[in-house]
N, CA, C and O of each residue as an XYZ file, in Angstrom:
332
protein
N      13.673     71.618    -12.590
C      14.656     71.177    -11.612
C      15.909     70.727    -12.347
O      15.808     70.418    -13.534
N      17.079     70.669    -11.730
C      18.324     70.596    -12.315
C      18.650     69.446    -12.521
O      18.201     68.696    -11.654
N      19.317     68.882    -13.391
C      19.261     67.179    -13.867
C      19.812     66.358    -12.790
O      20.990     66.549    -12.490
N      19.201     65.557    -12.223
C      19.888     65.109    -10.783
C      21.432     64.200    -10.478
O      22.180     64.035     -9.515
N      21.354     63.626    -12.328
C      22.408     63.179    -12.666
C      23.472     63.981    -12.749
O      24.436     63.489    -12.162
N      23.691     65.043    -13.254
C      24.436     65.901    -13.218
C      24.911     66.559    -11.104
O      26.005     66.661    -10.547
N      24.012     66.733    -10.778
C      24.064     66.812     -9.484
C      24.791     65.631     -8.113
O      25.579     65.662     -7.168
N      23.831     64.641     -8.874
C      25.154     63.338     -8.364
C      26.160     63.206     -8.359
O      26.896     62.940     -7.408
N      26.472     63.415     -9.755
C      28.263     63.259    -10.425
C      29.107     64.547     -9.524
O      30.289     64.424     -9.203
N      28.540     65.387     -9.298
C      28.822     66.958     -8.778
C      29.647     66.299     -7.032
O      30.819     66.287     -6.654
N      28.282     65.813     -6.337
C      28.285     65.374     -5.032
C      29.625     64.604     -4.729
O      30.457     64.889     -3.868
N      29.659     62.958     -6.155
C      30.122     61.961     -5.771
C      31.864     62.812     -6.227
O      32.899     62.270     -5.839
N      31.911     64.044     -7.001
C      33.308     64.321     -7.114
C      33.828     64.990     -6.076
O      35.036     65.009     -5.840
N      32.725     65.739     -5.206
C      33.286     66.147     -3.936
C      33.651     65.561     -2.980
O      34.575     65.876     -2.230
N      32.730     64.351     -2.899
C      32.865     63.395     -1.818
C      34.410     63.007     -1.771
O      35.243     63.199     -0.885
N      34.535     62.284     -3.254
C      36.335     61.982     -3.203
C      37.336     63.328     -3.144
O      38.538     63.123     -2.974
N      37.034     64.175     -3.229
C      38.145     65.420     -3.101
C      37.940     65.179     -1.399
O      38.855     64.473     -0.975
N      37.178     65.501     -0.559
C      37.143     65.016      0.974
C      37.711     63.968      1.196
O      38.581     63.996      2.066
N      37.447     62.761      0.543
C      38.356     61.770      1.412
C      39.875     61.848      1.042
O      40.801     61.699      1.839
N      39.983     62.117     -0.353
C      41.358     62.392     -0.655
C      42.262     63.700      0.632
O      43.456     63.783      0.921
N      41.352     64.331      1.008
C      41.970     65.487      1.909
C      41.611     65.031      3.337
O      41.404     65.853      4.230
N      41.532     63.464      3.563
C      40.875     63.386      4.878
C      40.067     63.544      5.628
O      40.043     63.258      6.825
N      39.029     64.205      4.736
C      38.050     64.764      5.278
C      36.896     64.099      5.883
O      35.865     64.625      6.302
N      37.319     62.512      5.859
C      36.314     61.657      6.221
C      34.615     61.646      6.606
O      33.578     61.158      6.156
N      34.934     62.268      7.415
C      33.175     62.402      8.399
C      32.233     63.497      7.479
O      31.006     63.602      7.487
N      33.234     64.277      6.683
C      32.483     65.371      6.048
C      31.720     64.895      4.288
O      30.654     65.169      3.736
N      32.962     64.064      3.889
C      32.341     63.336      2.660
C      31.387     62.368      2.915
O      31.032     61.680      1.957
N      30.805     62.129      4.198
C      29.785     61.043      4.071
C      28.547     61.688      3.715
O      27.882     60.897      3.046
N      27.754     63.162      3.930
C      26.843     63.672      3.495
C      27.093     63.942      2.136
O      26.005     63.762      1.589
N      28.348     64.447      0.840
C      28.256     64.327     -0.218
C      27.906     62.452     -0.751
O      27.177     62.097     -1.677
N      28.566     61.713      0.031
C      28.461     60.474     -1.006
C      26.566     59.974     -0.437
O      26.261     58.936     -1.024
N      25.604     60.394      0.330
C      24.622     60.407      0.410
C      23.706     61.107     -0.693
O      22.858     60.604     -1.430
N      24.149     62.441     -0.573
C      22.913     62.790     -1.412
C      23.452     62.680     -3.060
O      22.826     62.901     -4.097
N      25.166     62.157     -2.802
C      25.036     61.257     -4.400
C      23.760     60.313     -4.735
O      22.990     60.371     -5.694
N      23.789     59.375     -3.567
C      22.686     58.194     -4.107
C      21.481     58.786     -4.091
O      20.720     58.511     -5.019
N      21.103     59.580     -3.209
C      19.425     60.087     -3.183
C      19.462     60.790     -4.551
O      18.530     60.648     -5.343
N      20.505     61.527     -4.822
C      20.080     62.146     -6.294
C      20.144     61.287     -7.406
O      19.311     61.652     -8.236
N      20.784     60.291     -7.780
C      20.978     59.428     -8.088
C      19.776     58.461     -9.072
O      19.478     58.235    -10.245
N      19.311     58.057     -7.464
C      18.119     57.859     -6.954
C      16.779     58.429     -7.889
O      16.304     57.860     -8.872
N      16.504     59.210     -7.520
C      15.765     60.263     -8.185
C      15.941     60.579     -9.825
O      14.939     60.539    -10.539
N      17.044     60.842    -10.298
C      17.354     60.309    -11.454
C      17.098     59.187    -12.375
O      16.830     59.151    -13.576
N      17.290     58.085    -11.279
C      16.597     56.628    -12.024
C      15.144     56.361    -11.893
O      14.714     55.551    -12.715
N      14.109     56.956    -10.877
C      13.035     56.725    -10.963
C      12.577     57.818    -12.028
O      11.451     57.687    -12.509
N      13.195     58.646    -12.338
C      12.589     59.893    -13.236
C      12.820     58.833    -14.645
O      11.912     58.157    -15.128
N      13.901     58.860    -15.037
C      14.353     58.392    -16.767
C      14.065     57.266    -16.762
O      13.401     57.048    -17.776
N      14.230     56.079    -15.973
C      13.669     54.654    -16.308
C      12.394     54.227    -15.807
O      12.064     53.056    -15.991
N      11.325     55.334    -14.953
C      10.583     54.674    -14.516
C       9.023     55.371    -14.431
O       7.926     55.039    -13.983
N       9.738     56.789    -15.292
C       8.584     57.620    -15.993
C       7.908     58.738    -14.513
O       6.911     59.460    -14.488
N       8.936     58.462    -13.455
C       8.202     59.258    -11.741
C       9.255     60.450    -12.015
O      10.422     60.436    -11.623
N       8.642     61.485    -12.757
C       9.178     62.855    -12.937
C       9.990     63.422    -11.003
O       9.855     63.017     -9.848
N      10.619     64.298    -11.563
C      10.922     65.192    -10.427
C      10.087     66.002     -9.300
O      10.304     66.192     -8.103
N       9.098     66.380    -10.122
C       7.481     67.007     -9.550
C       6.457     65.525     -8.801
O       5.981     65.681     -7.676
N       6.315     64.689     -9.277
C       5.459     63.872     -9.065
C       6.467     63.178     -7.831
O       5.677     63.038     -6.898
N       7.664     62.733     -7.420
C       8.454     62.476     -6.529
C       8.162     63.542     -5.520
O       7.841     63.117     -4.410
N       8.217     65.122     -5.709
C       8.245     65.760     -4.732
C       6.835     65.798     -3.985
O       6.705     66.048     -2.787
N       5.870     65.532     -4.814
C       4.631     65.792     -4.612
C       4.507     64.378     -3.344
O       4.137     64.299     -2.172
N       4.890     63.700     -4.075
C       4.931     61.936     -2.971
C       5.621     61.992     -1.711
O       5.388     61.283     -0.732
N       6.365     62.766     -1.801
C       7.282     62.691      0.134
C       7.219     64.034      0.374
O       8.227     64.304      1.027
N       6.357     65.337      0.134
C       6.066     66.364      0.356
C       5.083     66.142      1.988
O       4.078     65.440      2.090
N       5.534     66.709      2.774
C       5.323     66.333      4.354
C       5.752     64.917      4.997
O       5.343     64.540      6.096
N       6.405     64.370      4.384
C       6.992     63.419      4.454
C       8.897     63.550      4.985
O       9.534     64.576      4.743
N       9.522     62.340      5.695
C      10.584     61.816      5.567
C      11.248     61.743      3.989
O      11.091     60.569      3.656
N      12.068     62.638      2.621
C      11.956     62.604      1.669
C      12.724     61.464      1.893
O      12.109     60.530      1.378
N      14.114     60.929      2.577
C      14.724     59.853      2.214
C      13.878     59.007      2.464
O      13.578     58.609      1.339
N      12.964     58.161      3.548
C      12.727     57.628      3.153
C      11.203     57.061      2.378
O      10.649     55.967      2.484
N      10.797     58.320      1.555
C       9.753     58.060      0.694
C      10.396     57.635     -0.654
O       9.778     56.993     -1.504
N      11.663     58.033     -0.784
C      12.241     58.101     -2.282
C      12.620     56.549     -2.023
O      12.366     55.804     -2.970
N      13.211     55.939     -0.834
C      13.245     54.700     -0.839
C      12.317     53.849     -0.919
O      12.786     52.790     -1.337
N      10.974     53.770     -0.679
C       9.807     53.152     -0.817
C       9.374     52.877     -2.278
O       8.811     51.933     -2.832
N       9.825     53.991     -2.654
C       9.401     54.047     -4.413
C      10.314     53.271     -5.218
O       9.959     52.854     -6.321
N      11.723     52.994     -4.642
C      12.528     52.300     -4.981
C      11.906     50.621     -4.937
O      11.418     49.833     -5.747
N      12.217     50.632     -3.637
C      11.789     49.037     -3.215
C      10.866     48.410     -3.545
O      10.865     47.204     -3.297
N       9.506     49.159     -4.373
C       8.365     48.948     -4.827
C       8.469     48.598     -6.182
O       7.919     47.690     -6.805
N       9.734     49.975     -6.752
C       9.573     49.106     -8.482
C      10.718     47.829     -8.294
O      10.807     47.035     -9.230
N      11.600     47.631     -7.074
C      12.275     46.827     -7.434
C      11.287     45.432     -6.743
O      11.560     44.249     -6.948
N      10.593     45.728     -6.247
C       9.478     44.502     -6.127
C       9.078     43.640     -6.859
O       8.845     42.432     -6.805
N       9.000     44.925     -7.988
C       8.142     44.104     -9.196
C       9.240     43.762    -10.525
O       8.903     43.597    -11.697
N      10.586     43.711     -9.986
C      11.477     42.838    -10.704
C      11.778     43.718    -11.821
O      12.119     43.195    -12.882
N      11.650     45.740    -11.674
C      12.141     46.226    -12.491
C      13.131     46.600    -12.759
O      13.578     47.573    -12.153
N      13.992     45.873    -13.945
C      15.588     46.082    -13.964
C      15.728     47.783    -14.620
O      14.639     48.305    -14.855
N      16.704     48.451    -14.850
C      17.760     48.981    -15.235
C      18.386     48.791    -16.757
O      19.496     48.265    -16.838
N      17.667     49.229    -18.037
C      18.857     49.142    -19.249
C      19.171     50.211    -19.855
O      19.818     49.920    -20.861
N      19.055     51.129    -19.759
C      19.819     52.245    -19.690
C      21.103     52.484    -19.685
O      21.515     53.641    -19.610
């Protein structure tokens, strides 16, 4: 799968080319699946939940909000970010 970070950065530069062009209502789905990819990115590199093992987890599922559950769970347990 394609590095999601790279995919984010992709999203969040479109998003601002839309609002820069007014495009308001249309950049709100790029600056979304900025964070879900994002998202996904940080549970992969800081938290060892590959890309496969994420899909496998919200596979028949709501993916937004399974990818959020997985969030709120490591941030439960008070896991920071040093990266």
């Amino acid at each position: 799968m394609a590095n999601m970070k790279l995919k984010s950065n992709e999203n969040l530069r479109a998003a601002d080319v839309l609002v820069s062009g007014n495009m308001l209502s249309s950049s709100i789905h790029c600056y979304y699946y900025s964070a879900l990819q994002l998202s996904m990115h940080i549970l992969c590199s800081f938290h060892g939940l590959d890309y496969a093992k994420q899909n496998s987890e919200s596979k028949g599922k709501d993916s937004h909000h399974s990818r959020l559950s997985l969030q709120l769970l490591f941030w439960g347990k008070q896991i920071y970010f040093t990266k």
